[in-house]
Backbone bond lengths (Angstrom), bond angles and torsions (degrees), N, CA, C in turn:
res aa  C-N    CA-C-N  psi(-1)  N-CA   C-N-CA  omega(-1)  CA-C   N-CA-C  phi
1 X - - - 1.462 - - 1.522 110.07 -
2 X 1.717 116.13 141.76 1.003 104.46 177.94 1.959 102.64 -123.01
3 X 1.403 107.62 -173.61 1.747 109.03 -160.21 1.760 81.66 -144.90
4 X 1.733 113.29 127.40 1.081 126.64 146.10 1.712 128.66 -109.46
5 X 1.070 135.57 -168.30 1.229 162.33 96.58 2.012 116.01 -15.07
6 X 1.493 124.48 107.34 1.331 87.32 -138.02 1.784 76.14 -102.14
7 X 1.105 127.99 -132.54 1.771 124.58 -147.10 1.509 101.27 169.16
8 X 1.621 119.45 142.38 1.413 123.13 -137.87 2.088 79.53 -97.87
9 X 1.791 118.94 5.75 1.186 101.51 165.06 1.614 112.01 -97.85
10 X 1.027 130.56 30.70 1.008 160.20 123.48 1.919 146.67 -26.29
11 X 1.091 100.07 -41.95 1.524 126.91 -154.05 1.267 90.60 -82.00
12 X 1.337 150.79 -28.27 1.504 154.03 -161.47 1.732 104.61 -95.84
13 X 1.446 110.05 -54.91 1.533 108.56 167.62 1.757 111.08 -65.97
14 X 1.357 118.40 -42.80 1.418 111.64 174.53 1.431 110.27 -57.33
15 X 1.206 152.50 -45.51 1.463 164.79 151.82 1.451 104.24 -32.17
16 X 1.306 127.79 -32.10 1.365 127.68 -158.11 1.415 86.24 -86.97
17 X 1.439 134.54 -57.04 0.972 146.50 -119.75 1.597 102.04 -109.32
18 X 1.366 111.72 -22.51 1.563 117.79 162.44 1.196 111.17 -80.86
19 X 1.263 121.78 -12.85 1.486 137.54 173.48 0.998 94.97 -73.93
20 X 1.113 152.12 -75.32 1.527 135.46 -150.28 1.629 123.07 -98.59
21 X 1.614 100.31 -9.03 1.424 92.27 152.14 1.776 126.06 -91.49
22 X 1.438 99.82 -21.47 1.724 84.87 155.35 1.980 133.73 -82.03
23 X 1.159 97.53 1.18 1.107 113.27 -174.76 2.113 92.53 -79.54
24 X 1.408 80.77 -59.50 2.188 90.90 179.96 1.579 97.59 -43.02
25 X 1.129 133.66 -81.01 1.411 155.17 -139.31 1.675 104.72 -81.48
26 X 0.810 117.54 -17.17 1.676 126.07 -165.19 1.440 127.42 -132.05
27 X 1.830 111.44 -27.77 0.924 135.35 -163.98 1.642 114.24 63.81
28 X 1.115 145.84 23.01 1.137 130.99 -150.01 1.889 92.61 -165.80
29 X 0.991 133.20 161.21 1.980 134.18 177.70 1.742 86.78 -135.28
30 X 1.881 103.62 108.13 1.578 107.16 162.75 1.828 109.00 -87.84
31 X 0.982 94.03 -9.48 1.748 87.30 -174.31 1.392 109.40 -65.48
32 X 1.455 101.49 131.73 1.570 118.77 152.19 1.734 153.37 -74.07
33 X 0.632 119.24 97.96 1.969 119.48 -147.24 1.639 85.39 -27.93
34 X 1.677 134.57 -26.42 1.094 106.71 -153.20 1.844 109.03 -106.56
35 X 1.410 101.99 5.90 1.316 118.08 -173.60 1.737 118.34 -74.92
36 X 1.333 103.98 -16.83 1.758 105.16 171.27 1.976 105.76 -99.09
37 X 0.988 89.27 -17.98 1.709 96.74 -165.97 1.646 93.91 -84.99
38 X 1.559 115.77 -21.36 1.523 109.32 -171.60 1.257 109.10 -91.65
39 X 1.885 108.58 -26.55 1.662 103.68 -179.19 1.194 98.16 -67.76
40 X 1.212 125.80 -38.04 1.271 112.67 -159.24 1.787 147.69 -71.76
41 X 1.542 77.09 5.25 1.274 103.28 -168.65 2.295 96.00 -123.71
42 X 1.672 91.90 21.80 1.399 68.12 146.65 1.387 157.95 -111.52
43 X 1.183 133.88 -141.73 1.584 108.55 -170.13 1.566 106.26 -93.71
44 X 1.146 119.31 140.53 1.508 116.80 -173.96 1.539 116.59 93.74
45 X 1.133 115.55 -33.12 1.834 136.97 -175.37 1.461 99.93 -42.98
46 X 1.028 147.65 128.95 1.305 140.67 152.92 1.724 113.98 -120.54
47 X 1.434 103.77 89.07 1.481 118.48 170.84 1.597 117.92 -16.20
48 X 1.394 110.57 -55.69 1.294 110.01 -174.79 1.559 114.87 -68.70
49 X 1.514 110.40 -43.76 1.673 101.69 -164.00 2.189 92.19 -109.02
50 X 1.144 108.58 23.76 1.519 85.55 168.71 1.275 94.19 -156.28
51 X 1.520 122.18 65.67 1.463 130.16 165.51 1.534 97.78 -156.19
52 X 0.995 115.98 136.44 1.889 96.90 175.69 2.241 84.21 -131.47
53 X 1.278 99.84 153.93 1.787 114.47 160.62 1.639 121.53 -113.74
54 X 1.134 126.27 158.62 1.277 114.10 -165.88 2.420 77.43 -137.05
55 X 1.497 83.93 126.24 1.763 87.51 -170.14 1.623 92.65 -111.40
56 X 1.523 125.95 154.08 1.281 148.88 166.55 1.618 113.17 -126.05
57 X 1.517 121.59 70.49 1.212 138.51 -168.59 1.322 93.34 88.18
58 X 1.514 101.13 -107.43 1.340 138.19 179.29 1.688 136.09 -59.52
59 X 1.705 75.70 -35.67 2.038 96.02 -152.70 1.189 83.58 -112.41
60 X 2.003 108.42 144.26 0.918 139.64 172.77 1.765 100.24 -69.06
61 X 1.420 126.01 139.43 0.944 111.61 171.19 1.929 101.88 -149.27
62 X 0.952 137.77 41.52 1.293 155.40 -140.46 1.470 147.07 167.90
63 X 0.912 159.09 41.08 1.707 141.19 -141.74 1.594 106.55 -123.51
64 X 1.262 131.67 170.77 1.446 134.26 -174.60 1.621 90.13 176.94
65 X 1.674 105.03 121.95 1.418 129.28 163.61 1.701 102.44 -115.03
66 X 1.682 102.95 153.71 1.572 102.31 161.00 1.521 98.90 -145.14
67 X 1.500 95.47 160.04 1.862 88.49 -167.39 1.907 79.95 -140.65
68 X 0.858 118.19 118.17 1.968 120.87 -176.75 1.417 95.21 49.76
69 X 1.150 108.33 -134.86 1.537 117.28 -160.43 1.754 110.67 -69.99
70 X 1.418 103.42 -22.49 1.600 104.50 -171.82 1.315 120.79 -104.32
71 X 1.442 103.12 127.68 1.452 133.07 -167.18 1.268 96.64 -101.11
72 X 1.766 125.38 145.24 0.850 141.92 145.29 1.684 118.43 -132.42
73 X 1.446 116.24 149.40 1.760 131.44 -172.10 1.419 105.12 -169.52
74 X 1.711 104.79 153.09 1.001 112.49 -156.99 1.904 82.74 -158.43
75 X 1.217 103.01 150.23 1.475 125.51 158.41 1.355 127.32 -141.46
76 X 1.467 110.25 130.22 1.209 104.74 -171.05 1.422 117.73 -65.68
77 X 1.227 121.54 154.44 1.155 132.42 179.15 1.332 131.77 -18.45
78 X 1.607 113.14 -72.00 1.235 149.15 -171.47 1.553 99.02 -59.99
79 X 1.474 107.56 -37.01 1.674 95.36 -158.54 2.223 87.96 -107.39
80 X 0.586 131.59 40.92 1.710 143.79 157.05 1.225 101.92 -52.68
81 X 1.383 102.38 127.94 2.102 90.68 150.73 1.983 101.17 100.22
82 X 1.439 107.68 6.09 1.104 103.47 -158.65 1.272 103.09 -123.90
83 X 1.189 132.37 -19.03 1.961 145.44 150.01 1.230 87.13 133.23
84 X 1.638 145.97 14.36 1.766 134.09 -173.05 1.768 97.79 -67.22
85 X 1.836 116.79 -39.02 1.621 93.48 -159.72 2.098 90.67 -82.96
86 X 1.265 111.81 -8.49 1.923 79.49 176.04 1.297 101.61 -90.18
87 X 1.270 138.21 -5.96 1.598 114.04 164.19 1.462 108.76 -88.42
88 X 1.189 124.24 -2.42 1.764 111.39 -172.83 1.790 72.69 -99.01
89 X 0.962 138.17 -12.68 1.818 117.77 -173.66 1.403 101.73 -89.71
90 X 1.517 118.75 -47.90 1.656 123.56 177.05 1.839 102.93 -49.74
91 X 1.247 118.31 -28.40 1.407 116.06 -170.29 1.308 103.25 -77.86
92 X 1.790 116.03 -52.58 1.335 106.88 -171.86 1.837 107.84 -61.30
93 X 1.045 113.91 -51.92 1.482 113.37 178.79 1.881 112.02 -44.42
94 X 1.164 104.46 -38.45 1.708 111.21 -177.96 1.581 91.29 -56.39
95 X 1.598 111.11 -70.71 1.401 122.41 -172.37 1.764 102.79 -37.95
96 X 1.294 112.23 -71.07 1.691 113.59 -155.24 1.768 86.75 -49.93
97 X 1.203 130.32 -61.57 1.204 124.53 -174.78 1.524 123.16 -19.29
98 X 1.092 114.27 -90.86 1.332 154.41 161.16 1.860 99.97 -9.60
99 X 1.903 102.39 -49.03 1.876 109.97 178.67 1.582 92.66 -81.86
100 X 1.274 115.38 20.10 1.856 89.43 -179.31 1.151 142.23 96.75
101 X 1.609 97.09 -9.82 1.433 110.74 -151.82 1.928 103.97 -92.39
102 X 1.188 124.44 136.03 1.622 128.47 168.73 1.377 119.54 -80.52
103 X 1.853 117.68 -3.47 1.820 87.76 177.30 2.132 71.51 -144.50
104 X 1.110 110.83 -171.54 1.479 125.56 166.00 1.571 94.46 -166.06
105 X 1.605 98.69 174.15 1.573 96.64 -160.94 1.396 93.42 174.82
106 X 1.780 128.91 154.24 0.924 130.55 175.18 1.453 114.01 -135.36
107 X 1.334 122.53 166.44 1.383 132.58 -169.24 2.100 103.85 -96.04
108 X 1.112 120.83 99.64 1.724 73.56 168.72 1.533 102.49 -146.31
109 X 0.904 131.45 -171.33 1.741 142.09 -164.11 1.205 100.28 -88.93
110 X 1.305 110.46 139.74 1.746 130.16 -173.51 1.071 108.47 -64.24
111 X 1.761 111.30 -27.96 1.760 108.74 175.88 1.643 115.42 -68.59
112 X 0.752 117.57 -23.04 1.898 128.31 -173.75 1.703 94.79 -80.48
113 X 1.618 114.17 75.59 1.308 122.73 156.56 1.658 106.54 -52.89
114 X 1.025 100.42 -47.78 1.478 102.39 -164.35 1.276 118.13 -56.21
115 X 1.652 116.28 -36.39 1.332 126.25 164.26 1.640 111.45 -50.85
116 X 1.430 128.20 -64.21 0.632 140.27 -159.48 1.547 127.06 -51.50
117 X 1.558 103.54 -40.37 1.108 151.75 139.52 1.563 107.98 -26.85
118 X 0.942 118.90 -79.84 1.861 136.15 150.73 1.227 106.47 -15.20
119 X 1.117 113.37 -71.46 1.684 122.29 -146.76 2.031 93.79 -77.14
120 X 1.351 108.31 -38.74 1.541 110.58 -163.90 1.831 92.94 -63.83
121 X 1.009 116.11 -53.80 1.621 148.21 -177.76 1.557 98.22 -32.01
122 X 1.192 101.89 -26.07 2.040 108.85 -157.79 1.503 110.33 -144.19
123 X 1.552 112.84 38.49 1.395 105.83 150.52 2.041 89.43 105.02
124 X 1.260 111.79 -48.20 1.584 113.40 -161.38 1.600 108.66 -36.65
125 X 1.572 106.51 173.07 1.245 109.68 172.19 1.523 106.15 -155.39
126 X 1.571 129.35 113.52 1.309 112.24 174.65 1.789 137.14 -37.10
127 X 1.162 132.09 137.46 1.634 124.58 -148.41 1.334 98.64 -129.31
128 X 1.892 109.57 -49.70 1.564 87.18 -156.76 1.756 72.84 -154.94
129 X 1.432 107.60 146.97 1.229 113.99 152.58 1.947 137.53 -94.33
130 X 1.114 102.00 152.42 1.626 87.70 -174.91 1.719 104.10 -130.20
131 X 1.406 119.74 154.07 1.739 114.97 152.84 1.102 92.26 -130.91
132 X 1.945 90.78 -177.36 1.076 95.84 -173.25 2.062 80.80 -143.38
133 X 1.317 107.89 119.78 0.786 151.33 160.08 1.906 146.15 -32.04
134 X 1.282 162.01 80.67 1.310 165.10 -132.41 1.559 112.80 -160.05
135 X 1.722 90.34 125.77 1.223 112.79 145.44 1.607 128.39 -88.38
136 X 1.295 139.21 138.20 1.628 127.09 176.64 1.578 98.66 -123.41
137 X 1.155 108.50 109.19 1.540 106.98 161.13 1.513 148.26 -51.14
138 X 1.356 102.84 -32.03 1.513 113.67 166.90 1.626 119.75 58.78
139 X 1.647 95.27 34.26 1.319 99.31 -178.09 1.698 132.54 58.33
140 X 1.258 87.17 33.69 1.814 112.95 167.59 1.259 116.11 -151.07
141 X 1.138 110.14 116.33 1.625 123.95 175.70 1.735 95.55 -40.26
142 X 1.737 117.77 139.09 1.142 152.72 -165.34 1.966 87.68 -75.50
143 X 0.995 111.85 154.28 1.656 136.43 178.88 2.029 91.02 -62.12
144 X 1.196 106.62 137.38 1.748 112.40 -179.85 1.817 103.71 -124.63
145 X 0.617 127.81 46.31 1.697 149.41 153.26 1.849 102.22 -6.27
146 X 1.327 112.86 103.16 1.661 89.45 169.55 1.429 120.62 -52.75
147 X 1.493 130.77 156.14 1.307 133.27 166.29 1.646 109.12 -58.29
148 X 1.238 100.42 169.01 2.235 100.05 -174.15 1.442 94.41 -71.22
149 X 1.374 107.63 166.44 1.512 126.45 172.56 1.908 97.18 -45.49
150 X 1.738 99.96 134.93 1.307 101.84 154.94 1.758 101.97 86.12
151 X 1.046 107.55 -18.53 1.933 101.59 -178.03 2.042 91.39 -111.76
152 X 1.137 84.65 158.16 1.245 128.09 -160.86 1.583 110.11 -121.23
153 X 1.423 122.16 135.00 1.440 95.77 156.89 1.828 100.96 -156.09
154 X 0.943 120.94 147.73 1.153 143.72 -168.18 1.635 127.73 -143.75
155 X 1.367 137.16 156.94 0.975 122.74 -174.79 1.478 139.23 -86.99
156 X 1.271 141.05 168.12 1.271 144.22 171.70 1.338 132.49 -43.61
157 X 1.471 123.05 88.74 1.233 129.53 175.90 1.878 123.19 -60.84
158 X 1.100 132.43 102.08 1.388 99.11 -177.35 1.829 104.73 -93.58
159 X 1.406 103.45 157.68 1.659 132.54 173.50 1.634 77.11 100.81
160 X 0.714 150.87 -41.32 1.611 150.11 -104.13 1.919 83.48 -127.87
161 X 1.653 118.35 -80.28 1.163 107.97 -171.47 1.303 128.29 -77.85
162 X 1.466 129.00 -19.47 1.171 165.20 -123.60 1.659 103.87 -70.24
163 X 1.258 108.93 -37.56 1.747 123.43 -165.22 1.735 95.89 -103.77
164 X 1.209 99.32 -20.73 1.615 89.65 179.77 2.030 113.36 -87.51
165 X 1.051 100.33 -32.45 1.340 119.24 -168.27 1.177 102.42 -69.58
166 X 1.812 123.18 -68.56 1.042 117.17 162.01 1.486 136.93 -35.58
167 X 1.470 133.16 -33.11 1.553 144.92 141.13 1.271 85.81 -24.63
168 X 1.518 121.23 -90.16 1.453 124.80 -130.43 1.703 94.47 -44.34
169 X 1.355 97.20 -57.11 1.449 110.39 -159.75 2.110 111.34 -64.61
170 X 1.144 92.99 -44.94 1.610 91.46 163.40 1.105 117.92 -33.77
171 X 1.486 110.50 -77.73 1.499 123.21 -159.43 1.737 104.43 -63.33
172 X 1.293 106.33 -58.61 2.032 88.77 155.19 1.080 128.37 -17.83
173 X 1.138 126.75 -60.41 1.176 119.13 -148.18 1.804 111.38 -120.44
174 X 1.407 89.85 -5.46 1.171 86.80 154.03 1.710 148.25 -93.98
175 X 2.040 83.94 18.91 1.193 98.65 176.52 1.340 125.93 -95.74
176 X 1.533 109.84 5.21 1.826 136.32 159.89 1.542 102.30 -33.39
177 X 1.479 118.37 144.70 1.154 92.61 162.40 1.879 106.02 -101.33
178 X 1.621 120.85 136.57 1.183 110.65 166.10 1.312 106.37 128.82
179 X 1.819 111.64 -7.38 1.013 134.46 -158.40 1.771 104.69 -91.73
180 X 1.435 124.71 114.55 1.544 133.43 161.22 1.372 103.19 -57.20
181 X 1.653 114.54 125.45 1.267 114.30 149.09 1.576 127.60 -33.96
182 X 1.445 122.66 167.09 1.716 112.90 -160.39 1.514 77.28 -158.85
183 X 1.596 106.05 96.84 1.610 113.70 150.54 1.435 123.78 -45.20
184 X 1.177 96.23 133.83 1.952 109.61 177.55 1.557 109.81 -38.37
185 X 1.362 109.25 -61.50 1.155 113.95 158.08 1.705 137.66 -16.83
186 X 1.263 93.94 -64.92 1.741 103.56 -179.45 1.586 96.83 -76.74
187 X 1.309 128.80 -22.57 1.453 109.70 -159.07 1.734 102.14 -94.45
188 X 1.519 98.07 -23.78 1.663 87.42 166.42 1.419 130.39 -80.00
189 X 1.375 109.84 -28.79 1.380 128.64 146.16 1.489 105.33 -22.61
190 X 1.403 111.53 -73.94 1.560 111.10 -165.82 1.435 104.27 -85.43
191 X 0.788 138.73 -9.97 1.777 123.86 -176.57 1.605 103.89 -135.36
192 X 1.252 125.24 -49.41 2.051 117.02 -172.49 1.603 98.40 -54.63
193 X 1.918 104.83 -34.82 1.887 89.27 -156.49 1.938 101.38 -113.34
194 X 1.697 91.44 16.41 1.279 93.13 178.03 1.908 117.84 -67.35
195 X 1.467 126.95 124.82 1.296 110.54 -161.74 1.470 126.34 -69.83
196 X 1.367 112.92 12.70 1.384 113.41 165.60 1.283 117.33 -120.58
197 X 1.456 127.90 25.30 1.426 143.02 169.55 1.444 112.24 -81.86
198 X 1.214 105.75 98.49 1.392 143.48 -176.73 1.646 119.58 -88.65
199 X 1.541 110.30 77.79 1.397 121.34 -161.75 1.746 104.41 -67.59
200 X 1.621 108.26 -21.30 1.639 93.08 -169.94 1.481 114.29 -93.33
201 X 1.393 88.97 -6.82 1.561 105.76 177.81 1.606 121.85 -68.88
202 X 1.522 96.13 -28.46 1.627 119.17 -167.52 1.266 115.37 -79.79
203 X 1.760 140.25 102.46 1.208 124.17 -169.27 1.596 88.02 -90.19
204 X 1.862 96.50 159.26 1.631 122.85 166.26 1.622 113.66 -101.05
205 X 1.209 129.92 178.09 1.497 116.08 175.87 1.786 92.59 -141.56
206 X 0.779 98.15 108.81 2.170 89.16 167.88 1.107 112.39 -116.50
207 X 1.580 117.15 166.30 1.330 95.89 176.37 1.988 71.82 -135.97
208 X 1.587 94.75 141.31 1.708 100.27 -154.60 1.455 125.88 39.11
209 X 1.323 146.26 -122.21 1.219 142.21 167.91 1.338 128.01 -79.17
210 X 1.599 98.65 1.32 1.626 107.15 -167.52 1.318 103.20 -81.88
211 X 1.498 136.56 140.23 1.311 116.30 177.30 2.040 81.52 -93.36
212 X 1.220 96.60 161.76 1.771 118.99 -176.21 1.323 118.84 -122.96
213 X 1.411 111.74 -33.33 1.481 124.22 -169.86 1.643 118.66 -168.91
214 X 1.271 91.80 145.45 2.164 100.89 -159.02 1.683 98.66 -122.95
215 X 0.919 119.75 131.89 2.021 138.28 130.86 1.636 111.85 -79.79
216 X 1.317 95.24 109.04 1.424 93.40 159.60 1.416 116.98 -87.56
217 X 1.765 146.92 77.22 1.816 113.34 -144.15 1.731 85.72 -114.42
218 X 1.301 102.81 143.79 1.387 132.03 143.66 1.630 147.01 -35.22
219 X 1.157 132.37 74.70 2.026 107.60 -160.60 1.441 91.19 -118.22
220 X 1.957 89.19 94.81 1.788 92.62 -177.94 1.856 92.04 -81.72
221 X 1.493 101.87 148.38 1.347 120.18 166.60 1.225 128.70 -65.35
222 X 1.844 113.05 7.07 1.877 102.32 -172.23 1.365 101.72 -128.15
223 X 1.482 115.83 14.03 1.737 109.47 -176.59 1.742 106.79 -146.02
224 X 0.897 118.16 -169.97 1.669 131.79 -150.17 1.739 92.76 -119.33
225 X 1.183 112.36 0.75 1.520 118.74 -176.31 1.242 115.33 -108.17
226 X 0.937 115.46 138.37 1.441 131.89 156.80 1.702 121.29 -87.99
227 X 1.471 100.98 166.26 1.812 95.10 -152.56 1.742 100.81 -140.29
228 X 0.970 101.59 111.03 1.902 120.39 -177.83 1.835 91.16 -83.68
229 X 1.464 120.80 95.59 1.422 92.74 166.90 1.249 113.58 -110.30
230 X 1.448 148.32 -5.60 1.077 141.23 147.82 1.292 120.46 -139.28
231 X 1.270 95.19 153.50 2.301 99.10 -154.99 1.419 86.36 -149.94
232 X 1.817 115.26 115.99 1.416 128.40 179.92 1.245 83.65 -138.00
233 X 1.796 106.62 166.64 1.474 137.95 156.97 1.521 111.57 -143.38
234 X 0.862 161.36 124.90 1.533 154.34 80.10 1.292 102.86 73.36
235 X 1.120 115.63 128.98 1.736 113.87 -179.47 1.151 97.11 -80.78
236 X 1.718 137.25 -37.54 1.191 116.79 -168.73 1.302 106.60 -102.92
237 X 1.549 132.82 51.12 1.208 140.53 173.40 1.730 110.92 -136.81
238 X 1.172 100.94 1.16 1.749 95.34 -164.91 1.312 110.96 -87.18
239 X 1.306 115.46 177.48 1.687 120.42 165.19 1.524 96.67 68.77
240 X 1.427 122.12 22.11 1.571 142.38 156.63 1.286 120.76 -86.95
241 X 1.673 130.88 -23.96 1.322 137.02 -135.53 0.947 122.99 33.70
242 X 1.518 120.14 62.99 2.018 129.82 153.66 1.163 90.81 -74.56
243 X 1.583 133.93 -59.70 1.469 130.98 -152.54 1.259 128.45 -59.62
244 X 1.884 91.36 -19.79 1.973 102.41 -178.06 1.564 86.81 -74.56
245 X 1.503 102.69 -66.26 1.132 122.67 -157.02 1.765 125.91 -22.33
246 X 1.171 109.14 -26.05 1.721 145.50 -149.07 1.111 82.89 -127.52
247 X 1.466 152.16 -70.64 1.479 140.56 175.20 1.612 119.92 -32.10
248 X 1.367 101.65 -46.04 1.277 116.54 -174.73 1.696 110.87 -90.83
249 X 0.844 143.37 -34.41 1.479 153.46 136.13 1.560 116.84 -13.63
250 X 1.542 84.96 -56.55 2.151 107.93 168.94 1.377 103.85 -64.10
251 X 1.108 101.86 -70.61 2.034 98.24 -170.38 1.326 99.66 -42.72
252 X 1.305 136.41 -50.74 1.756 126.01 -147.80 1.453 93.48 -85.12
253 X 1.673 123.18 -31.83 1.387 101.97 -178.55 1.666 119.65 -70.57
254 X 1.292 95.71 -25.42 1.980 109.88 165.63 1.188 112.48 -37.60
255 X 1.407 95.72 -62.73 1.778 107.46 -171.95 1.922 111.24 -61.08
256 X 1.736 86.35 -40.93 1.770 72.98 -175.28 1.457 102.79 -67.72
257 X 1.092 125.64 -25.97 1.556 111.91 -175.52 1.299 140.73 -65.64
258 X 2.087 88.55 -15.43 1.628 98.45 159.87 1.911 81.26 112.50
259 X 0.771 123.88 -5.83 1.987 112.90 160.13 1.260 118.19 -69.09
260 X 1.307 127.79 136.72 1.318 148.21 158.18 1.540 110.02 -58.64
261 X 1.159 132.43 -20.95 1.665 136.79 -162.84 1.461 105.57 -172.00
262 X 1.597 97.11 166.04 1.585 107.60 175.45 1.398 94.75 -138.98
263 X 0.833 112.09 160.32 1.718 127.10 171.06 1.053 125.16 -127.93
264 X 1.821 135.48 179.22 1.437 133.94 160.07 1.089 104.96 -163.34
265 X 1.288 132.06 176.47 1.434 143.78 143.00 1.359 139.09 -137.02
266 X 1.307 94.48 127.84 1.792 109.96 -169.70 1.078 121.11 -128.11
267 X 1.771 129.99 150.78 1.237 145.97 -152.39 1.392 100.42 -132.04
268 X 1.642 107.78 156.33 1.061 134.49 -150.65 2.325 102.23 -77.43
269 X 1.069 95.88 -28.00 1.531 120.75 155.65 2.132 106.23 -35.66
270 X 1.120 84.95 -35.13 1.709 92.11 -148.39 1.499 100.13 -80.31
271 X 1.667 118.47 -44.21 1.242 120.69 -166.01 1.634 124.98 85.11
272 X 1.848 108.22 1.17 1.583 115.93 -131.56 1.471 89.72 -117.45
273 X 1.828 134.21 10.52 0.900 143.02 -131.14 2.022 76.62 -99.89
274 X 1.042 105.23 -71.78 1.645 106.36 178.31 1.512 145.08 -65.61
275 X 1.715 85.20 15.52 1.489 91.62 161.69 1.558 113.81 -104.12
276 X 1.356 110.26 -39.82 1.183 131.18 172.48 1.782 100.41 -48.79
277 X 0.937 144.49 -64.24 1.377 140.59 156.34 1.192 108.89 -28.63
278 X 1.115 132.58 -46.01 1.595 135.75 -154.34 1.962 89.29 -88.99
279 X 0.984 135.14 -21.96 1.043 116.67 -163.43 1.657 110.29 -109.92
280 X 1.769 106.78 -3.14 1.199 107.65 175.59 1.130 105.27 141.30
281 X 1.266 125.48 -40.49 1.720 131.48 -166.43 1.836 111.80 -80.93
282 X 1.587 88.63 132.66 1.369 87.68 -169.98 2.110 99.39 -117.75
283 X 1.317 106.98 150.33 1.322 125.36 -174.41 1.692 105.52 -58.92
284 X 0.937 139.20 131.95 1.806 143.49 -145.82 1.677 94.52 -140.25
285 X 1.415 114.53 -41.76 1.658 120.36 -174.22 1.781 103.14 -162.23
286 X 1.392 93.94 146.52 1.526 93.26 161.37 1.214 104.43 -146.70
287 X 1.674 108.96 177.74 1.613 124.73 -143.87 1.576 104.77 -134.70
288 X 1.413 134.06 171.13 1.431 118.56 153.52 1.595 93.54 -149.33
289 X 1.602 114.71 137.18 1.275 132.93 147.19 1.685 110.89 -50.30
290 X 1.519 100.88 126.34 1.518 119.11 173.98 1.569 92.82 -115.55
291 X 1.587 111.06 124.22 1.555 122.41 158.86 1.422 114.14 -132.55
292 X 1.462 71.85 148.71 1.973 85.02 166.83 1.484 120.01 -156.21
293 X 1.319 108.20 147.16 1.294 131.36 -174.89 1.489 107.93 -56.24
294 X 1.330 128.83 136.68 1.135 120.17 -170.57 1.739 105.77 -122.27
């Protein structure tokens, strides 16, 4: 086996290959053809020195990117059992090093004992939990709830909302603790020009001109789902119901769009685990962040 530097002609075998290890581990492939092609183009990302591939002749059988603290790797199936994920992990840790970085850490599915296994083996320590989340419609439009007195909500303008939304959603979430700021830049990068970012799909919440609360939603082209990818409110607007309100706004535009379900995913960071229950969506899989101090 050999290990490069990997290359944006690339992105189709890397996609393939997350494909079939979530397919092993999960039964199910969430990746999107457009989800390696979108990281990759984010701001700061440098393809060559923070993606590595692990090749078997021909066939991809390996890969590990890190972008700040977060590492991601994957091995294909077949080749398990063979020491590829502790050198693609020694790499990401070499890599995060090297950018500066004091902790690295990875996301991965509760089914991947083996990872887990890995990570305890090498210093890790569980950090943060994540699910991932569903509504199923069942062939009835989702409950349509007016918004609270005084909010408003309407849909996603792009050039137009773009700088405001992102605020909303920044300052959210940048109230995580552990959390790197996320230039405007990189975040439109990853979500305004992401190709399944679906602006009419996306409700806003204002209350007069103020925007209060954002949907970022998703309408990938290869599944029956619909896709919640980021859901903020205003610290000094919450505990109002904007957040249902905009939840529920999302589901019905799902449905009109002809989806059977919507989805999301949220971390233990968020606190947001029991509303999302409260509004219908039930937990399908969950995940845990492994970090470590480097």
């Amino acid at each position: 086996m050999t290990s490069r530097a990997a290359t944006r002609a690339d992105v189709d075998a890397i996609t393939e290959l997350i494909a079939a290890c979530e397919l092993d581990l999960d039964g199910v492939a969430e990746i999107d053809p457009g989800d390696v092609e979108m990281s990759f183009g984010r701001a700061g990302y440098d393809v060559a020195r923070d993606c590595r591939i692990v090749l078997e002749g021909d066939a991809l059988v390996g890969w590990a990117d890190v972008h700040g603290t977060r590492a991601e790797a994957d091995v294909r199936p077949s080749h398990r059992g063979r020491g590829l994920g502790l050198s693609l992990l020694a790499w990401t840790e070499g890599r995060a090093r090297e950018a500066g970085q004091a902790v690295v850490g990875q996301m991965v599915t509760d089914a991947n004992l083996a990872a887990a296994d890995l990570f305890r083996r090498n210093g890790y320590e569980p950090t943060e939990t994540a699910w991932l989340l569903q509504i199923r419609f069942d062939d009835r439009p989702p409950p349509s709830p007016a918004p609270p007195e005084g909010i408003t909500i309407r849909t996603y303008r792009p050039g137009r909302d773009d700088r405001a939304v992102y605020q909303v959603i920044e300052d959210a979430f940048g109230e995580w603790p552990g959390r790197s700021p996320q230039p405007f830049e990189d975040w439109a990068a990853q979500w305004v020009s992401h190709p399944s970012f679906a602006p009419d799909l996306s409700p806003l919440a204002f209350e007069g001109d103020e925007l209060v609360g954002a949907i970022v939603y998703l309408d990938y082209a290869n599944g029956d789902e619909g896709w919640v990818q980021q859901l903020a409110t205003k610290a000094t607007h919450r505990h109002r119901g904007i957040a249902r309100a905009l939840l529920h706004r999302a589901f019905g535009n799902a449905f009109a769009s002809g989806k059977t379900a919507c989805g999301l995913s949220t971390n233990s960071n968020t606190g947001a685990l029991g509303l999302y229950e409260k509004v219908g969506m039930r937990v399908r899989r969950s995940y845990t962040r492994w970090s470590k101090t480097l």
